[in-house]
Structures are given as structure tokens and as C-alpha cells.
C-alpha positions as CSV (number, residue, x, y, z in Angstrom):
1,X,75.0,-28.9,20.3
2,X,75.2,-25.4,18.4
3,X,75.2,-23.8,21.6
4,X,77.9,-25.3,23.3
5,X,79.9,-25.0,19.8
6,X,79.1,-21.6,20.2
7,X,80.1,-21.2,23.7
8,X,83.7,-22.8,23.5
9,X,84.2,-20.2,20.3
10,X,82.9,-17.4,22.1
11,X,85.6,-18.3,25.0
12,X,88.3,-19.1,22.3
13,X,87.8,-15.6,21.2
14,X,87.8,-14.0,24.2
15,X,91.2,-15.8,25.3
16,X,92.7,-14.1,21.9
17,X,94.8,-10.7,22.4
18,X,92.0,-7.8,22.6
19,X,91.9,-6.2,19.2
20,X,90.7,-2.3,20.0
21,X,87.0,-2.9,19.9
22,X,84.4,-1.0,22.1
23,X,83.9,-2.4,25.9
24,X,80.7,-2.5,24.7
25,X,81.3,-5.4,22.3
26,X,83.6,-6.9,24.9
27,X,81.0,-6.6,27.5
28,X,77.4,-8.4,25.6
29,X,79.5,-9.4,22.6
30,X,78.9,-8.5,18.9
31,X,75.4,-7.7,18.1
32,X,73.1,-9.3,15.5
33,X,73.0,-6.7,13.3
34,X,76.4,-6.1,12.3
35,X,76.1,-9.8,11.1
36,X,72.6,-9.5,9.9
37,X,71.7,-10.2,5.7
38,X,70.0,-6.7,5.5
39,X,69.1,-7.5,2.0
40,X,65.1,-8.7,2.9
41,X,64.1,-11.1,-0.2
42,X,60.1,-11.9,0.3
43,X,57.6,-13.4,-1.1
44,X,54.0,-13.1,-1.7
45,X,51.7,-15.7,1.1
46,X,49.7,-16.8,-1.7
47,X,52.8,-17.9,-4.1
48,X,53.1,-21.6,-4.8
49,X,55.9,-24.0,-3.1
50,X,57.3,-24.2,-6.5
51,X,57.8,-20.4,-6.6
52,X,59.8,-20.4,-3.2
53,X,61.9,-23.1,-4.1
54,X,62.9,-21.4,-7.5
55,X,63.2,-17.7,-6.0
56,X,65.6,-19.9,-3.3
57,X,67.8,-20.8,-5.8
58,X,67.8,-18.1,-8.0
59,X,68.4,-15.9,-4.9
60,X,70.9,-18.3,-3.4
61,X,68.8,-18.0,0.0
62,X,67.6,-20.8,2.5
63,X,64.3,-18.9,3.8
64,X,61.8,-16.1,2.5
65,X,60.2,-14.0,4.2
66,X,56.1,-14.1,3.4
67,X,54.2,-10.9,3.1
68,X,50.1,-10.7,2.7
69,X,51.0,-7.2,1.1
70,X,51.1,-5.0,4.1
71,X,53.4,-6.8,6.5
72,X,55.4,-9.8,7.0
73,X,53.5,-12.9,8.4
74,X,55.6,-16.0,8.2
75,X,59.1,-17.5,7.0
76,X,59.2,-21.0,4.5
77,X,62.4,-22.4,4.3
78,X,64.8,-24.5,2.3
79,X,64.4,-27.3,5.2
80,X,60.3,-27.0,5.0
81,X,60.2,-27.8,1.3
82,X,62.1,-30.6,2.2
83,X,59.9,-31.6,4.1
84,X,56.9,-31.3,2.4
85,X,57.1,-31.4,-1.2
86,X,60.3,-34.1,-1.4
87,X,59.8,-35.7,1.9
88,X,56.3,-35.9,1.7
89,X,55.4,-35.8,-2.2
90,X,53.1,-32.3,-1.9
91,X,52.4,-30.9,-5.1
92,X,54.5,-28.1,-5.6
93,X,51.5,-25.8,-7.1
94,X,50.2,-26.0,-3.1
95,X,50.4,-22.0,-1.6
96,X,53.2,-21.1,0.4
97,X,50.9,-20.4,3.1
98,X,49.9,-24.1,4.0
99,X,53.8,-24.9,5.1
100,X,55.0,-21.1,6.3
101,X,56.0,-21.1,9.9
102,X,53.9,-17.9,11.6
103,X,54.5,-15.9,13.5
104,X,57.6,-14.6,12.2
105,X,60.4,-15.3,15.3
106,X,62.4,-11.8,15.9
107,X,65.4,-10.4,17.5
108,X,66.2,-6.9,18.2
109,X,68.9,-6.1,16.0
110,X,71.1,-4.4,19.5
111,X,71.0,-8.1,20.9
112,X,74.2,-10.1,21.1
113,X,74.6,-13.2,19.1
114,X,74.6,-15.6,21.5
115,X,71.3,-14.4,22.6
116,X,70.5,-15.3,18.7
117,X,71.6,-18.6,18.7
118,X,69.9,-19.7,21.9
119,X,66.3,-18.4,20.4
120,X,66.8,-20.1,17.4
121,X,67.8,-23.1,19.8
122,X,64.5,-22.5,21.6
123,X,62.4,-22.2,18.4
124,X,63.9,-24.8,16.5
125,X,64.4,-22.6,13.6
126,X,68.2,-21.5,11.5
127,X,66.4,-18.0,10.3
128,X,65.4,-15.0,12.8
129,X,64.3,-11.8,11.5
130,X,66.3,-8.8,13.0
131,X,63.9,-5.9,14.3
132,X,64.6,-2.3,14.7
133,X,62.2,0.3,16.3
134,X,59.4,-2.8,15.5
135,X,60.6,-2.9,12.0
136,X,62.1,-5.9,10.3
137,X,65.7,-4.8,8.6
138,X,67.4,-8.1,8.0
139,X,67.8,-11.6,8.6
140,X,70.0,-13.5,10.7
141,X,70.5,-17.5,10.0
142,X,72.6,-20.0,11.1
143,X,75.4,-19.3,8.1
144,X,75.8,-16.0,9.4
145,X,76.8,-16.8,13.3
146,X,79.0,-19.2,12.2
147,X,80.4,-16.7,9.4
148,X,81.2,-15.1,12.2
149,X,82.3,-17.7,14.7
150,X,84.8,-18.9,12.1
151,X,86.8,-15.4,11.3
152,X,85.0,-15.9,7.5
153,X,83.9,-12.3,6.2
């Protein structure tokens, strides 16, 4: 269903009088890193599901990134404590770590969007982590393609 949302804006847009932007953007589209949060907000593995849900909303965020100190190893989101600790009455002092989803899903932050939103189609996730040279530099989620896809900066 986001797809084909997606689609019929991305042909909207593309019927619109050409604006001077690189062929390269007409060509592939924008790319995921000029839409990208490049402000990474993380979280130790071993915090509680209490602590992601309060860093959440004191950031203002719907997914963390989860570190084991060295590197990033998994994302918790807004929709996974609804899941577990409403949905299914976990105690929020359980670890992050039990509910994380692992591996961390990447793009390549040269990609279009469209490539974006069909991954996070195929993985049945709103968040991607945005890669450059191997290295995470952002995140990419659902309210940022459509951000874009409705002309809101």
C-alpha cells in the first residue's frame, strides 16, 4: 500500500515543471541521505524497555539504535514496545536486548528513496539505517519519505 502511494507521488512529481535539479536526481530520484535524520540517538543493548520508551519520548524519536559499546547491533522501536510491554504486559525492567530487531537493516546513503521504501516493505520495518563507506550516519524512517513525498521540509 505505501509503495503504490509512493509510486503515484513519485509520478505526480515528475509530471510537475522541472525545477533546475541535477539529471542525476531526475534520473534515480532523490537519495536517502539528503532525507536522512543524521542525528544517531542510541542506546546501550543492556538498557531496560522502560529506558527506551522514556529516551523515545524525551528524544521525540520512534526507534533507537542499540549499541554493545563497539558497534550498533540492533534497532527497538516505538511499535515493539507496543507490542511487548502494553500489548503483551512485559515488565518494563526486561533488557532491550530480548525485543531488539538484529541485524540492524541498512541502505547506502547514494540510494534513491524509492529503493528505501521498498526495503522497508521487504523487511517489514518504518526505520533503516543509512550507511556510508560501511559506516552508519543516519536514519531514515517512514516520517521522513513521506516528509518528503508531501513537499513538508
Amino acid at each position: 500500500m505505501l509503495e503504490s502511494c509512493i509510486a503515484e507521488l513519485e509520478a505526480r512529481r515528475a509530471a510537475e515543471p522541472k525545477q533546475s535539479q541535477a539529471s542525476r536526481q531526475t534520473l534515480i530520484g532523490p537519495q536517502v541521505a539528503e532525507h536522512m535524520s543524521s542525528e544517531i540517538r542510541s542506546l546501550s543493548q543492556d538498557a531496560s524497555l522502560k529506558d527506551a520508551g522514556q529516551a523515545m519520548e524525551k528524544w521525540k524519536l520512534g526507534s533507537l539504535l542499540l549499541t554493545d559499546k563497539q558497534a550498533y547491533v540492533g534497532f527497538i522501536t516505538d511499535s515493539d514496545l507496543a507490542r511487548a510491554v502494553v500489548a503483551r504486559g512485559v515488565d518494563p525492567a526486561t533488557g532491550v536486548n530480548v525485543y531488539m530487531r538484529r541485524p540492524v537493516v541498512s541502505i547506502a546513503g547514494d540510494r534513491p528513496i524509492i529503493e528505501a521504501v521498498r526495503m522497508m516493505k521487504d523487511q517489514a520495518t518504518r526505520h533503516l539505517a543509512v550507511t556510508q563507506d560501511g559506516s552508519i550516519i543516519g536514519v531514515i524512517s517512514v516520517s521522513n519519505i513521506l516528509r518528503y513525498y508531501s513537499g513538508v521540509v
